[in-house]
C-alpha positions as CSV (number, residue, x, y, z in Angstrom):
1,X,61.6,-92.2,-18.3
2,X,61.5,-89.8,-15.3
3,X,61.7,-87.0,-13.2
4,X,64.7,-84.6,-13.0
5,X,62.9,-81.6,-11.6
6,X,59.6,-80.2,-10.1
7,X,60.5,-76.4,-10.8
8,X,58.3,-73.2,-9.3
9,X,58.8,-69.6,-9.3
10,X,57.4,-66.6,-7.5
11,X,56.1,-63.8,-9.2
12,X,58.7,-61.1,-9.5
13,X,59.3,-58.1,-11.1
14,X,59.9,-58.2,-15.5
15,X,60.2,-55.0,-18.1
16,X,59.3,-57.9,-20.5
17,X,55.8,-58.3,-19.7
18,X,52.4,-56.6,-20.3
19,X,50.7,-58.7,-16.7
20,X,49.4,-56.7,-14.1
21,X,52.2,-54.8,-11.8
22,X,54.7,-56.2,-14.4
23,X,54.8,-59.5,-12.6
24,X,55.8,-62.4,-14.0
25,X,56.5,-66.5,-12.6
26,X,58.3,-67.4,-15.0
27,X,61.8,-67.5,-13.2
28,X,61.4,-71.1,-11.7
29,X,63.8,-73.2,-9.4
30,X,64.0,-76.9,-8.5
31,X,62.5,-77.7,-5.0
32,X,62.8,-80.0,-3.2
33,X,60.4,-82.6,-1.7
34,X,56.9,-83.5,-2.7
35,X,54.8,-81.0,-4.5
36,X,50.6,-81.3,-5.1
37,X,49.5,-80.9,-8.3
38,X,45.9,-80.3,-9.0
39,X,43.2,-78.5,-11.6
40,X,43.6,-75.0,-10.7
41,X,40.6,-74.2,-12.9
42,X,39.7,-72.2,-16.3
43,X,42.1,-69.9,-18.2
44,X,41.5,-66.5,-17.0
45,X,40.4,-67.6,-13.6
46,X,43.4,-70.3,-12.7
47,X,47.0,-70.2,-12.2
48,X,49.6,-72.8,-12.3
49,X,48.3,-76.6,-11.5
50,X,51.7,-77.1,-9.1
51,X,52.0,-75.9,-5.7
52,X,53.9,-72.6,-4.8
53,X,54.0,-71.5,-8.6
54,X,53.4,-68.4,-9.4
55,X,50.7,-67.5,-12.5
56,X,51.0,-63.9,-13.1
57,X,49.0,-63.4,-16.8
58,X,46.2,-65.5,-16.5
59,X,44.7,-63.8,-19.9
60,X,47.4,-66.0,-21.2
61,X,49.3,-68.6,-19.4
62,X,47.5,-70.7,-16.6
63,X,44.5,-72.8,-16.7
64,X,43.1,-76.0,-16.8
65,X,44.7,-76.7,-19.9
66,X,47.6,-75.0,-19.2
67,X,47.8,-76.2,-15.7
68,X,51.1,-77.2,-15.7
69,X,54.3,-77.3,-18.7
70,X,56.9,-79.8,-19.4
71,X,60.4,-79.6,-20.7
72,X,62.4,-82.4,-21.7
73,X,66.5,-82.3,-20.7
74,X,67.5,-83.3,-23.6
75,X,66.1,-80.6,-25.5
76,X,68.2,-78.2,-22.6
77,X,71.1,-80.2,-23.2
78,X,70.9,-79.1,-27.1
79,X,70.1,-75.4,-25.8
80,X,72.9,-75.5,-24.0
81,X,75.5,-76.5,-26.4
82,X,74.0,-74.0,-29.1
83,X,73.9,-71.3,-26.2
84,X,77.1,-72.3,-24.8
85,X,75.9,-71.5,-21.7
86,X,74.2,-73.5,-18.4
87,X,70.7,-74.4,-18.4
88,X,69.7,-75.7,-15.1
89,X,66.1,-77.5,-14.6
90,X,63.3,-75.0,-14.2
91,X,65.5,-72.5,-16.8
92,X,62.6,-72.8,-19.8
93,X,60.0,-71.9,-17.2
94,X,58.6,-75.3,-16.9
95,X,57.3,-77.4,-14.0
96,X,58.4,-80.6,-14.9
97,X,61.9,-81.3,-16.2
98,X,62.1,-84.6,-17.7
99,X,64.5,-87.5,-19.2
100,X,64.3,-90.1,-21.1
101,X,60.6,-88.8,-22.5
102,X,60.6,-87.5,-26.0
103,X,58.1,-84.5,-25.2
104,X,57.9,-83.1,-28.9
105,X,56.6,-86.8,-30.0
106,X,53.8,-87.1,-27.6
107,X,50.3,-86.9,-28.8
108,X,47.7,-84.5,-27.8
109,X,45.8,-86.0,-25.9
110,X,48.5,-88.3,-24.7
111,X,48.4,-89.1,-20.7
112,X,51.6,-89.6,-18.4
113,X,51.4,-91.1,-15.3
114,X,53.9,-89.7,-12.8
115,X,54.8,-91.5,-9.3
116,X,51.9,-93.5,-7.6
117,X,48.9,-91.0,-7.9
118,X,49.5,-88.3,-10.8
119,X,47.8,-88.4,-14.5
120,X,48.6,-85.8,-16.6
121,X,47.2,-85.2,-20.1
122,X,49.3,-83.5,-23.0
123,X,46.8,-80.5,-24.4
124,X,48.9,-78.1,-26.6
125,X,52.8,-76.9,-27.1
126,X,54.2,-73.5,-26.0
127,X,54.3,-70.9,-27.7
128,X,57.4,-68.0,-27.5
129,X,56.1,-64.7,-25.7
130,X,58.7,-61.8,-25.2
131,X,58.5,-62.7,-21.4
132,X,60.2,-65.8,-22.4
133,X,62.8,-63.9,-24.9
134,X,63.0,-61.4,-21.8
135,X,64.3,-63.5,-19.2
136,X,66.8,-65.8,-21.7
137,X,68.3,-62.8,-23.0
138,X,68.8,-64.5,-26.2
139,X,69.1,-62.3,-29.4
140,X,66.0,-62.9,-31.4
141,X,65.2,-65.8,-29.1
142,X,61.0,-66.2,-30.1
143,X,62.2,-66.5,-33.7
144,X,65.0,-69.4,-32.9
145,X,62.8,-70.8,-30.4
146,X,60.1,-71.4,-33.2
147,X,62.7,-72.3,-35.7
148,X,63.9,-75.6,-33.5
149,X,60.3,-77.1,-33.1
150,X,61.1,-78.2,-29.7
151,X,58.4,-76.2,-27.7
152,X,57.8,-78.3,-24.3
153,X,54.7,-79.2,-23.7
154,X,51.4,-77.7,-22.1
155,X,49.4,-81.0,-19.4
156,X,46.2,-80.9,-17.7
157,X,45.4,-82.5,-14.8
158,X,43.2,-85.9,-14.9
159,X,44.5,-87.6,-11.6
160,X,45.8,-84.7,-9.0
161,X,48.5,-85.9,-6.2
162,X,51.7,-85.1,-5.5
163,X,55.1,-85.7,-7.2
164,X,59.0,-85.0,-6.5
165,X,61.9,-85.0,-8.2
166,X,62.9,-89.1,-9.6
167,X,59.5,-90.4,-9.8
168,X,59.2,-92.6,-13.0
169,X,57.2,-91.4,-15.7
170,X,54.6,-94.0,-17.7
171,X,52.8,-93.2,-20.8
172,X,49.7,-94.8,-19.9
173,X,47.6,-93.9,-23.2
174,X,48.7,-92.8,-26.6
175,X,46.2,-91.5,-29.0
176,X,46.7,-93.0,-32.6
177,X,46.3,-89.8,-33.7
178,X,49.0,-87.6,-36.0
179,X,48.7,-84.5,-34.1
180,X,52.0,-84.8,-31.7
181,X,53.1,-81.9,-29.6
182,X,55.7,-80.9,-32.7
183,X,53.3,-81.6,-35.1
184,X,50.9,-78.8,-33.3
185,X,53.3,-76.4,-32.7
186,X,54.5,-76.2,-36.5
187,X,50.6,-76.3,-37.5
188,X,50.1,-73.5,-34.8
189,X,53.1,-70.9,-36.0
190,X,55.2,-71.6,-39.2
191,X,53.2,-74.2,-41.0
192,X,49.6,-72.8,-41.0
193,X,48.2,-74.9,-43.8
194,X,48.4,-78.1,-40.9
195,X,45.8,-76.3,-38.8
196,X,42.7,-78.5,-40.3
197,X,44.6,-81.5,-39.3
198,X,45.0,-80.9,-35.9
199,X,41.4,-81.1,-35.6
200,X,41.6,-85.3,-35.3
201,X,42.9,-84.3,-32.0
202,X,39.5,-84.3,-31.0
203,X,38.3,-82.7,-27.1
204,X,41.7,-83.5,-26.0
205,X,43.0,-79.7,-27.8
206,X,41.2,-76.9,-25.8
207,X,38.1,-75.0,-26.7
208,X,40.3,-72.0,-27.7
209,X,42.5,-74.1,-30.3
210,X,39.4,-75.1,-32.2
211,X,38.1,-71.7,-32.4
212,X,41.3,-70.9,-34.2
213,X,41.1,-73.5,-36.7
214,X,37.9,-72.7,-37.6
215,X,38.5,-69.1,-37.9
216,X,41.6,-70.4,-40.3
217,X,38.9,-72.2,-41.9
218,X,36.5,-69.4,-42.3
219,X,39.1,-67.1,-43.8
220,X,40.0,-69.6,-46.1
221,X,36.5,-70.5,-47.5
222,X,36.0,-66.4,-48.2
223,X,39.8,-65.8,-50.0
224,X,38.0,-69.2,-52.5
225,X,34.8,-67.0,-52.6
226,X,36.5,-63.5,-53.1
């Protein structure tokens, strides 16, 4: 397992979304080199945990949890064919572009260590925004992007460093958990009933996840009453 790709973007100029100045990062490119990754604080307050990546709606991307997203090539490899068109590193919008790593299978909660210094943490999958559809140009692209239940996943930082392109990646602990990044995603957008179960997740799903299963909860519990 390793590193293709580190992949930032700058913010620049999108009809597709609703951030301030109609900005958006989410045009990223390989670089070069080492990059530092590090905990670029809360949602709403942080941007992107890697280096010279752009954050431009922290109401909904960014964060601790959030801090930096992962995209496995094989996953672009199937894009591509499906697409019939190129997908280089960086083309999903995420930081990391990995091989060998089967991202939808990790656990939440699941940490990777990457090079010599770096420990990342799996906390949540991505979910489609119309940024996303926006820049692939893809027609009806959140609803086939939900439909193969491949979403990448979302890491927070434990152990902040640097990282470049090759660097081998370890899982170093794997919950025993259900809840994988898949698993989440489906419980998350087509497949609400799973929302209680992603609870065994435990601290390791953010603040904001739990909130919404208990809100499923809640709604549920009044329809039995009603």
């Amino acid at each position: 397992m390793k590193l293709l790709s580190v992949n930032t973007g700058r913010a620049t100029f999108s009809e597709h979304t609703d951030a301030e100045g109609g900005l958006t990062g989410i045009g990223k490119r390989p670089v070069e080199g080492p990059v530092r990754v590090f905990r670029p604080g809360p949602k709403g307050v942080g941007g992107s945990g890697v280096a010279g990546d752009d954050v431009c709606d922290k109401r909904h991307h960014g964060g601790d949890h959030q801090a930096v997203y992962a995209y496995a090539r094989e996953d672009l490899d199937s894009w591509e064919r499906e697409l019939g068109r190129e997908l280089p590193g960086g083309a999903f919008g995420e930081n990391l572009t990995t091989s060998g790593l089967d991202v939808g299978d990790a656990r939440i909660g699941e940490r990777w260590r990457i090079g010599p210094d770096v420990v990342l943490e799996v906390s949540r999958a991505r979910i489609p925004c119309r940024t996303f559809a926006g820049a692939l140009d893809e027609q009806g692209w959140v609803k086939r992007f939900t439909r193969a239940g491949a979403p990448g996943a979302y890491l927070r930082v434990v152990e902040e460093g640097e990282i470049r392109a090759g660097d081998a990646i370890e899982v170093v602990h794997r919950p025993a958990h259900e809840v994988s990044v898949a698993f989440w995603f489906r419980a998350f957008t087509t497949e609400r009933e799973l929302l209680p179960r992603t609870l065994a997740a435990g601290e390791a799903m953010p603040r904001e996840d739990h909130e919404t299963v208990r809100k499923h909860l809640e709604r549920q519990a009044a329809r039995r009453a009603s």
